[in-house]
C-alpha positions as CSV (number, residue, x, y, z in Angstrom):
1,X,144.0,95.5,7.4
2,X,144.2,93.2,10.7
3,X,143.0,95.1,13.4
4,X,139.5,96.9,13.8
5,X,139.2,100.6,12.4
6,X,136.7,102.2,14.8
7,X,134.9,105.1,13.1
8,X,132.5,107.3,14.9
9,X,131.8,110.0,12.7
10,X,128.8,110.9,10.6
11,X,129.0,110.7,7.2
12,X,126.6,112.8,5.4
13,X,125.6,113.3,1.8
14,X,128.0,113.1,-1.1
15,X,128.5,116.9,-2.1
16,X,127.1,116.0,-6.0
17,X,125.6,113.8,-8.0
18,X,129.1,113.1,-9.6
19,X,130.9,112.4,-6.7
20,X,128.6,109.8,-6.0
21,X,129.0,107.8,-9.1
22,X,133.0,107.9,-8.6
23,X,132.5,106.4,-5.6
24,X,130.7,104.3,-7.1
25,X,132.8,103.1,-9.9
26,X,135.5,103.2,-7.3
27,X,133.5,100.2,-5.0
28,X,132.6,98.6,-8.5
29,X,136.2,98.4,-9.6
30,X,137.2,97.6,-6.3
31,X,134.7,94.2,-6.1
32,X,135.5,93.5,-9.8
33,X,139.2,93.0,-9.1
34,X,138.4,91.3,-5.7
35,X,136.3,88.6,-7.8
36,X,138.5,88.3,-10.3
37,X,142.0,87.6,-8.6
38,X,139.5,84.7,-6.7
39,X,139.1,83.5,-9.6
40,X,142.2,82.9,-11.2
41,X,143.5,81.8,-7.8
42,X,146.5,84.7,-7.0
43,X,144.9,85.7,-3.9
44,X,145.6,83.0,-1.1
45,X,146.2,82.6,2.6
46,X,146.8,86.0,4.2
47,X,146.6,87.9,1.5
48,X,143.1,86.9,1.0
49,X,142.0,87.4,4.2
50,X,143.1,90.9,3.8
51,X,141.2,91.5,0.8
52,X,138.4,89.8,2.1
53,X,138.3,92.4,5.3
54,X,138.9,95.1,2.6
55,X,135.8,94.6,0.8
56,X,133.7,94.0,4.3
57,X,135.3,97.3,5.3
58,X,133.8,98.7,2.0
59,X,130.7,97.1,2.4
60,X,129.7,98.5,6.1
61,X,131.0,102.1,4.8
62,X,128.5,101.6,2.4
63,X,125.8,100.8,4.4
64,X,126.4,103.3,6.8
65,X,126.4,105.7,3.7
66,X,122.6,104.7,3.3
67,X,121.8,104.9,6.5
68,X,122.8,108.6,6.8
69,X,121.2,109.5,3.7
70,X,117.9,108.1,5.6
71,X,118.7,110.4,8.3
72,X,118.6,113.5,5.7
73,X,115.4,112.4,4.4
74,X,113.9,111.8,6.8
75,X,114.9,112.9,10.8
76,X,112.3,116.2,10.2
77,X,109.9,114.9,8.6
78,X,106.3,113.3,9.7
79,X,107.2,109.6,7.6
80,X,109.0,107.7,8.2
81,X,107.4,107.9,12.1
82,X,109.7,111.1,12.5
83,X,112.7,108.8,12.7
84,X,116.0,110.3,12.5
85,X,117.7,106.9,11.7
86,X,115.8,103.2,10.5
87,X,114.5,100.7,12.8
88,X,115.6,97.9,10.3
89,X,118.0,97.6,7.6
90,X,115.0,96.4,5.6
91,X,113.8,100.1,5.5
92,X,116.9,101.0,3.8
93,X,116.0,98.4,0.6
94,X,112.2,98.8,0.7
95,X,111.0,101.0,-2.6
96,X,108.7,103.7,-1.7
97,X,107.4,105.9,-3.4
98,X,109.2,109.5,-4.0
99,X,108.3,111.6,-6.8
100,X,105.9,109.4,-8.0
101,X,108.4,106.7,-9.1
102,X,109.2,103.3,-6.8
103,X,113.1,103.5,-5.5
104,X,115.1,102.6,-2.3
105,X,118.4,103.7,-0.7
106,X,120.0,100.1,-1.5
107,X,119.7,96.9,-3.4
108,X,118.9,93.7,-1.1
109,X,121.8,92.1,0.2
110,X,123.9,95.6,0.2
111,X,127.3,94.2,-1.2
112,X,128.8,90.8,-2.4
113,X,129.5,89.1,0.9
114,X,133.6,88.2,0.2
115,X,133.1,85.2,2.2
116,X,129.9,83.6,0.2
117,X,129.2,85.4,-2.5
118,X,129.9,83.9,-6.2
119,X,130.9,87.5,-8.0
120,X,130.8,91.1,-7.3
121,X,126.9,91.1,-8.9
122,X,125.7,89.0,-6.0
123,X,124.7,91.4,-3.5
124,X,124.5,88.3,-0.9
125,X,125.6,90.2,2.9
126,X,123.4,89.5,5.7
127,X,122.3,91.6,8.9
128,X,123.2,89.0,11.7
129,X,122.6,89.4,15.7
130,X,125.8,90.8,17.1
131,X,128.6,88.2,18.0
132,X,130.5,85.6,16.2
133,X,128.6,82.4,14.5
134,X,128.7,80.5,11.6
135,X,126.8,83.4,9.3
136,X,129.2,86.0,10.7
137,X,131.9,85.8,8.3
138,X,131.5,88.9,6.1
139,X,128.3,89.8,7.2
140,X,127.6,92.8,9.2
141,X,125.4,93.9,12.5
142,X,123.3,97.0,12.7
143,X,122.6,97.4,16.2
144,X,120.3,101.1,17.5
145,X,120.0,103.5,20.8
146,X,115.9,105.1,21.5
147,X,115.2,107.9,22.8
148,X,112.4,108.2,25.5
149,X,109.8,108.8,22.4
150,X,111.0,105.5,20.8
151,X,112.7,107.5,17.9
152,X,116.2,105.9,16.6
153,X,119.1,108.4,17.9
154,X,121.4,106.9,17.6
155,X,123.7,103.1,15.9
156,X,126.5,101.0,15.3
157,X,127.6,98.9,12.2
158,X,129.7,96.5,13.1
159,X,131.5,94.3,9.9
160,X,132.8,90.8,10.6
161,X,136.2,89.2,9.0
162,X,136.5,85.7,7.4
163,X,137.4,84.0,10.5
164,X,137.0,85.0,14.6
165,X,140.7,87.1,15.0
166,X,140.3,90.3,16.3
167,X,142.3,92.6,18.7
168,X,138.9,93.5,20.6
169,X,136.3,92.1,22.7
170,X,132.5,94.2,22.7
171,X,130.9,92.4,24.9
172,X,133.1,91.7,27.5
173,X,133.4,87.9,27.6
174,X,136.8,87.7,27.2
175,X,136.7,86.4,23.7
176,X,137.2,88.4,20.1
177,X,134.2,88.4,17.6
178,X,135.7,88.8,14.4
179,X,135.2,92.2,14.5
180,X,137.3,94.2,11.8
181,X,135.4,97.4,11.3
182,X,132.5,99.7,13.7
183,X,131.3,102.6,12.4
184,X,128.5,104.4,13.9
185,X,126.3,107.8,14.1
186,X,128.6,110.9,14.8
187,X,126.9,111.8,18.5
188,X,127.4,108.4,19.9
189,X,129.7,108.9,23.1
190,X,131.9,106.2,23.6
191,X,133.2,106.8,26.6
192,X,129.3,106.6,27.9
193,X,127.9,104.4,25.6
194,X,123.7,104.1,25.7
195,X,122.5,100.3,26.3
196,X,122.1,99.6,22.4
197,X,118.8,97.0,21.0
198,X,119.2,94.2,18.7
199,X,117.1,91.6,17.1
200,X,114.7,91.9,20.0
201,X,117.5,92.0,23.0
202,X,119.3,94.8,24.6
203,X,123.2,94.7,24.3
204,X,125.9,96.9,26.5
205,X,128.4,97.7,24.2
206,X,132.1,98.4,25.3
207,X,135.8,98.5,23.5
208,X,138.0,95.9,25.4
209,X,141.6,95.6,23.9
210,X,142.4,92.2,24.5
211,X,145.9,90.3,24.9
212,X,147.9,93.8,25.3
213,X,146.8,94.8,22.0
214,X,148.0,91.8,20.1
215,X,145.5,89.7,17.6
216,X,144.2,86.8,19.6
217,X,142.6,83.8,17.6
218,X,139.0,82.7,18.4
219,X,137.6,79.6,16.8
220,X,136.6,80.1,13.1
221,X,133.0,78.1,14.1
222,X,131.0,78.8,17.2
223,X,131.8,77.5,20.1
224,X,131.4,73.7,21.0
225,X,129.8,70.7,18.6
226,X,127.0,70.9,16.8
227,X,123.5,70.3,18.7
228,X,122.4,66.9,19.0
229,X,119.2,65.6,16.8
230,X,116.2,65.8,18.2
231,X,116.1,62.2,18.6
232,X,119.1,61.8,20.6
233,X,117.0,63.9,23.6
234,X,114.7,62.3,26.2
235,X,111.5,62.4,24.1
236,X,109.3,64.0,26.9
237,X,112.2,66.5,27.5
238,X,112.3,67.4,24.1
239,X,108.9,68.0,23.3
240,X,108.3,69.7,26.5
241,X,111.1,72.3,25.0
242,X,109.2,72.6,21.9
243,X,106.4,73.2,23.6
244,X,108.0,76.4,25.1
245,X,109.6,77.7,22.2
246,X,106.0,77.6,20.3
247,X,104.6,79.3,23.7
248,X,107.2,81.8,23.5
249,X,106.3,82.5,19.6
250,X,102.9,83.8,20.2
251,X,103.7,86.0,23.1
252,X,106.1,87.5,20.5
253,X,103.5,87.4,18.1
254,X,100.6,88.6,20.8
255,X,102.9,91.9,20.9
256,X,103.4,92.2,17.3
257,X,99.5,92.6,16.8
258,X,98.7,94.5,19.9
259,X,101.2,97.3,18.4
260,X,99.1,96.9,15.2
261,X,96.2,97.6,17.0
262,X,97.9,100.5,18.9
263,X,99.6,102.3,16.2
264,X,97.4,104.5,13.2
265,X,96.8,102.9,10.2
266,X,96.6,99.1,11.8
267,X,100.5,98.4,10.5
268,X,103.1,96.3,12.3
269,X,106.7,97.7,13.2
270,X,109.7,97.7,11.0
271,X,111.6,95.4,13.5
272,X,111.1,93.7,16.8
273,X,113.0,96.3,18.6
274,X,109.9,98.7,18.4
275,X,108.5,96.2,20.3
276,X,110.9,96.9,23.6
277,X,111.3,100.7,22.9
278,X,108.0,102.0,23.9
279,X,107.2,105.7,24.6
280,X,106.5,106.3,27.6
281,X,102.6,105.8,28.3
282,X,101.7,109.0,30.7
283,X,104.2,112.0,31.5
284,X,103.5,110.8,34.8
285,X,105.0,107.9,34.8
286,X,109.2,107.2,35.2
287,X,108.7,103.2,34.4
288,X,109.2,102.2,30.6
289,X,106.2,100.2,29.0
290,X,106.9,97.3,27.1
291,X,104.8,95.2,24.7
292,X,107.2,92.3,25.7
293,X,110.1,91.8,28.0
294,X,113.7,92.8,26.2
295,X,114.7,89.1,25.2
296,X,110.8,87.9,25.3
297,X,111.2,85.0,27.1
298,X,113.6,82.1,28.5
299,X,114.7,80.2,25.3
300,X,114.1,76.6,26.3
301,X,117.6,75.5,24.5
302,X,119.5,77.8,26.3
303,X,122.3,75.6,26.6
304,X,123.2,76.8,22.9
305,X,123.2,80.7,23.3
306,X,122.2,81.7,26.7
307,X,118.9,82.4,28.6
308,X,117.2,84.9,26.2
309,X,115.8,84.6,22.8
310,X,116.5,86.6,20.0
311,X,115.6,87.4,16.3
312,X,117.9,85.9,13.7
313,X,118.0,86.0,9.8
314,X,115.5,83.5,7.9
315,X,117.3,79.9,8.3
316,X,118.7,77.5,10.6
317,X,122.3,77.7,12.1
318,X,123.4,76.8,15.6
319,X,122.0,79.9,17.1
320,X,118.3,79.2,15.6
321,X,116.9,76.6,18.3
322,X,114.2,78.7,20.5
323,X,114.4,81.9,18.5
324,X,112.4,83.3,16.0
325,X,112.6,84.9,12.1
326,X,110.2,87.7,11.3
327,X,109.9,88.4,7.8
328,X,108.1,91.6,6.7
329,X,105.7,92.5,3.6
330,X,105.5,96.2,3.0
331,X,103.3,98.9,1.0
332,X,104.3,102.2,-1.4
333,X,104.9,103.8,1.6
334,X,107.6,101.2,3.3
335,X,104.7,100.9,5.6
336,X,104.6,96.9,7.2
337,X,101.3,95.4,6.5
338,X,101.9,91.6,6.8
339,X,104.4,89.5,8.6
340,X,105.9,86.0,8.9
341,X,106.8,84.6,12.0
342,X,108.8,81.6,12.2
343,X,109.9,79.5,15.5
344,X,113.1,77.1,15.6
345,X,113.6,73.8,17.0
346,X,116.5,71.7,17.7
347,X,116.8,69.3,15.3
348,X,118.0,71.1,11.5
349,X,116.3,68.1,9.7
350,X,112.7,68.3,11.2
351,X,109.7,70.8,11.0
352,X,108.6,72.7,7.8
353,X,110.0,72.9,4.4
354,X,109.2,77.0,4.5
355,X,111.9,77.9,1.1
356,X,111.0,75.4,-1.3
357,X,114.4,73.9,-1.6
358,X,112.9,70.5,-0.8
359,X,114.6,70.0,3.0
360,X,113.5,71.0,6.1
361,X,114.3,73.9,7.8
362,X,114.1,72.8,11.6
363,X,110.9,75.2,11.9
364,X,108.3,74.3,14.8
365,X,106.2,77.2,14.2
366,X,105.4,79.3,11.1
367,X,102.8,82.2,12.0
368,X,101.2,84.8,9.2
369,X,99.8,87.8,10.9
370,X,97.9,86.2,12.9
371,X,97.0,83.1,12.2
372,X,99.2,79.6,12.7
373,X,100.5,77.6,9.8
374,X,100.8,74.0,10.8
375,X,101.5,72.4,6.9
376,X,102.3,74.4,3.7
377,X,100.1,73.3,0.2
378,X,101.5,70.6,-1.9
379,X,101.9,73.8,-4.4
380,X,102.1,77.0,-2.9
381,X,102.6,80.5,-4.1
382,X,105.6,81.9,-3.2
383,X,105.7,85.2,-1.6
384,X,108.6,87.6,-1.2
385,X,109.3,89.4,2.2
386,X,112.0,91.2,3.5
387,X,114.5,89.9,6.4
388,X,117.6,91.2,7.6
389,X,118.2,93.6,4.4
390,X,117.6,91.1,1.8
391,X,114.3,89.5,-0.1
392,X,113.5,85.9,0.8
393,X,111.0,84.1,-0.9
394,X,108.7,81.9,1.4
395,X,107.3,78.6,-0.9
């Protein structure tokens, strides 16, 4: 399929246990043939593409299965929070404990990403910030609407092709972001569409048809070259940057502990988003409170991706420099106890080795519930968290 499917309806629990697993075996089959026609080389040029936006298509449907089975758990309920949907994808892979057994709604990584992945085992997709970049392709967004109470009422999935051709633009900059498939909760209106909150930012959503409804091609890699290396830059310049990108990281990190401190049981929220949807303080009052300002602060490199910063999935890519990762540890309960926080420079060949892979990351700043990391051991333990709906280990 070339052009986006837009789906705004609910989709609610599988009727039985049986009609689960053939949808299952379905998906499997699906992915199995997908993988194996790569292999042997039949499927090529458009007709790949078309089978990669297939399995992207299934994927989202997938997650947006989870997601509504979250919602039946949990929307009248006390735990999680009295949520009706999750604050992060991660909630959807955390196991928890329910009838005294450990299990979860998903595996990490969801589905095989058709773009990446090596075979339909490797459950590789990413959550990404909204918009097109290098980590799009196959990947998917998850983007949410609070109430005044700061519970999830509403989202959108959004699913991204192999490359940047789309018939619509979402965020009205005149450009297409690979978008080939949105599904979203079933009382979303979109004809009024709610400001929606993402990776620590708030996004207006709309559905521009661009060109007169025909596909228009975007660039398959963001726009412009690559960043220069830090040591192309004025030094003073540079460091003065860095400087405000590390400032900017413990403001977000201030917040992050003063909700721990605010909320029962000491824990930290599910995803920086919490952090901008606050209940309101007194029925008195018609301002919002805020722990920190939607986009937290100016990112100093905003000649790569505009003036605000934003949280992105564990690793550098062009739209790293000035934003920030944050990596969560959680208990039986899905509860967040401990968090990473990890700040981005400019230069993809400098700062801390935080994976274990033996190159550098292009990390300024790498923060562990409260407390600065300035050097990792020559031998570290590694440590599993959760990031964007997938483990990552942190050596």
């Amino acid at each position: 399929m070339r052009y986006v499917v837009i789906a705004a309806v609910v989709l609610v629990l599988l009727a039985s246990a049986s009609a689960a697993q053939d949808w299952s075996d379905e998906e499997a089959a699906s992915r199995a043939d997908f993988f194996a026609a790569l292999a042997d080389g039949t499927l090529t040029g458009d007709a790949l593409r078309e089978a990669q936006i297939e399995q992207v298509q299934n994927g989202v449907d997938d997650v947006q299965l989870r997601v509504e089975r979250w919602y039946v758990d949990n929307s009248d309920g006390p735990y999680p929070e009295g949520n009706k949907y999750p604050h992060s994808v991660n909630q959807l892979v955390v196991p928890t404990v329910w009838a005294d057994s450990m299990s979860a709604y998903a595996q990490p990584g969801f589905y095989p990403n058709p773009v990446t992945a090596g075979g339909p085992e490797e459950f590789d997709a990413v959550c990404v910030p909204f918009g097109w970049d290098e980590r799009s392709p196959g990947n998917y967004s998850y983007l949410t609407a609070y109430d005044e109470q700061g519970i999830v009422r509403d989202y959108v999935i959004v699913g991204y092709g192999p490359t940047r051709d789309s018939k619509y633009d979402l965020d009205g900059d005149g450009l297409p972001e690979g978008v080939v498939l949105i599904v979203s909760s079933g009382e979303l209106d979109w004809d009024n569409l709610p400001v929606m909150y993402d990776g620590g930012r708030l996004v207006q959503l709309q559905l521009a048809e661009l060109a007169g409804g025909e596909v228009v091609a975007g660039p398959e890699s963001p726009p412009g070259d690559q960043p220069p290396k830090a040591m192309g830059l004025e030094v003073l310049v540079q460091k003065s940057k860095e400087a405000k990108a590390k400032q900017n990281a413990y403001a977000v990190q201030l917040a992050l502990e003063r909700w721990a401190v605010d909320n029962p049981g000491g824990f930290y929220p599910q995803s920086v988003n919490q952090l901008l949807a606050v209940p309101e303080w007194t029925d008195a009052s018609d301002e919002r409170q805020w722990y920190i300002e939607p986009g937290f602060a100016d990112n100093p490199f905003d000649e790569i991706d505009g003036p605000g910063m934003m949280c992105v999935p564990l690793g550098w890519t062009t739209r790293a420099p000035g934003n920030v990762s944050y990596l969560t540890q959680h208990d039986e309960n899905g509860n967040v106890f401990g968090y990473q926080l990890v700040c981005y420079g400019l230069d993809p060949d400098g700062g801390l080795d935080i994976d274990g892979d033996g190159e550098m990351d292009g990390v300024l700043l790498y923060m562990a519930s409260g407390m600065e990391i300035v050097s990792l051991p020559d031998d570290p333990e590694a440590f599993e968290y959760y990031d964007s709906g997938r483990t990552v280990v942190i050596r």
